[in-house]
Residue, then its C-alpha position, 0 to 999 in steps of 0.5 A: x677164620x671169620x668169627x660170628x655169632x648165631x642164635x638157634x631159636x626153637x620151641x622145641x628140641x632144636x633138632x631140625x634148625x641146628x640140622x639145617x643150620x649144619x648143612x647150609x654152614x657147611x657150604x661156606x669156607x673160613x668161618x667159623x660160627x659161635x652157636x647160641x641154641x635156644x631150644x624149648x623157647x614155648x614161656x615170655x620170660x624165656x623169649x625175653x633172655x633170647x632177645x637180650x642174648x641177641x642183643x648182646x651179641x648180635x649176630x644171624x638168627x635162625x628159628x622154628x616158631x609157631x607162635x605168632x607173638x614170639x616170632x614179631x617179636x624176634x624180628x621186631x628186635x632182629x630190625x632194631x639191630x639190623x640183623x637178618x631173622x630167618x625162619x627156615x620152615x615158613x617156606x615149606x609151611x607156604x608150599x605144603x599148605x597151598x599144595x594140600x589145601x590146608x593150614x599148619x596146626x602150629x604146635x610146636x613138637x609135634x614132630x616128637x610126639x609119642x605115636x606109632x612111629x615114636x615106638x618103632x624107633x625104640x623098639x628099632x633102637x633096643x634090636x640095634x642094642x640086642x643085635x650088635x657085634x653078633x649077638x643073638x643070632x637066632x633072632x636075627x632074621x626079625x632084622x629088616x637089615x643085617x650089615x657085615x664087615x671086617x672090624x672098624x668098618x662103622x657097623x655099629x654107628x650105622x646100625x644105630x643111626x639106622x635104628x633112630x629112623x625105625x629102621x631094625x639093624x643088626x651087623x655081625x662081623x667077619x672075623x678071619x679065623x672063623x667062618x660065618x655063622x650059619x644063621x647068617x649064610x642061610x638067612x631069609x628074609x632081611x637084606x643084608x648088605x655088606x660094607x667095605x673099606x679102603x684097607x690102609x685107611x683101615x689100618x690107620x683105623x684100627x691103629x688108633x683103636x688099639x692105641x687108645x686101647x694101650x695095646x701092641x700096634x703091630x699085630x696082624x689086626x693092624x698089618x696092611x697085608x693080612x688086612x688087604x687080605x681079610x677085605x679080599x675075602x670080605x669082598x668074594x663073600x657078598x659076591x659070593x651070596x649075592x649080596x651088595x656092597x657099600x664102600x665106607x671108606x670116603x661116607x660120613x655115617x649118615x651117607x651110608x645109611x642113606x644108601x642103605x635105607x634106598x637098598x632096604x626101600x628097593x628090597x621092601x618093594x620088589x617083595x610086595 
């Protein structure tokens, strides 16, 4: 495994460089990154304790600054120690701005101002809280989507993942000694959208669930036969309402909820 130091320089909270940075390591085999973040780098006296970690321990930089200064700087002592200084914006800053005809503010965080968009996203976020697992379903057709799935199926992560994009989600679970709740059957309205899961993946799931939770392992929750069973009747339901369906099974949470969110756009334009 190969070891080497990266520096996140960003004067604001770092969210998109480490994002990137994330995606682009991903592609590359046996190594093995000892990160560095820099976030909220905006003062002198902080761009100075960023050069002499650099220094210290040199390695890849990677930035979003948009203070000139700061940025000859970093790659002034990038050059100095001959290391590569990459900022991972200018090359959508250049296209967007001979495209539009303008020119970058160059504030930093402005993507985290406190707009409309800004309170969507809580207000998204405090639905995904008030809605999960079932709760209040007499307001659940305010969702703009309803997930549902047998337990351990990542209704709640991806209800909250969706929330953080200004997306309403709620998830109500299907549990096999009861049936549906009528609020959910008859809903109009909101998408709903089933989710799936390979059942012996799902048993090995739910087996670690009730482990951490000190509980018998060998109940029905965790049998592959009552499971594969229970997903059955997952599956007849959504075909059954006509719903669509995602399997969970190999997709990180952000996948599913990139797949989700290409549903709900679909359903949003097929109402207008």
């Amino acid at each position: 495994m190969k070891s080497f130091h990266l520096h996140l320089v960003s004067d604001a909270t770092g969210e998109t460089l480490h994002s990137v940075a994330r995606a682009c390591l991903s592609q590359f085999e046996g190594i093995e990154p000892v990160e560095h973040v820099w976030p909220m780098t905006r003062t002198q006296g902080q761009m100075d304790r960023v050069l002499a970690a650099i220094a210290a321990h040199p390695g890849i930089v990677l930035y979003t600054l948009v203070n000139s200064t700061f940025r000859q700087s970093l790659h002034d002592a990038c050059r100095k120690l001959q290391l590569p200084c990459i900022s991972v914006l200018d090359p959508v800053f250049m296209g967007l701005g001979a495209y539009l005809g303008l020119e970058a503010r160059g504030q930093p965080g402005r993507q985290h101002l406190m707009d409309a968009h800004y309170f969507d996203r809580i207000d998204a976020m405090h639905f995904a809280i008030a809605h999960d697992d079932g709760q209040m379903l007499e307001t659940l057709a305010q969702a703009d989507v309803v997930l549902v799935g047998v337990s351990r199926t990542s209704k709640t992560p991806t209800c909250q993942y969706l929330a953080n994009r200004g997306i309403k989600a709620a998830n109500v679970p299907l549990v096999p000694t009861s049936a549906p709740p009528p609020e959910l059957l008859n809903l109009k309205g909101p998408v709903v959208v089933g989710l799936t899961k390979d059942p012996s993946r799902l048993v090995q799931v739910r087996r670690n669930r009730v482990r951490m939770l000190n509980q018998d392992e060998e109940t029905d929750y965790t049998d592959l036969e009552v499971v594969k069973k229970e997903m059955a009747s997952a599956r007849r339901l959504y075909a059954r309402q006509n719903w669509p369906a995602i399997d969970v099974t190999r997709r990180s949470i952000e996948e599913t909820a990139a797949a989700i969110m290409q549903i709900v756009q679909q359903h949003r334009e097929q109402a207008q």
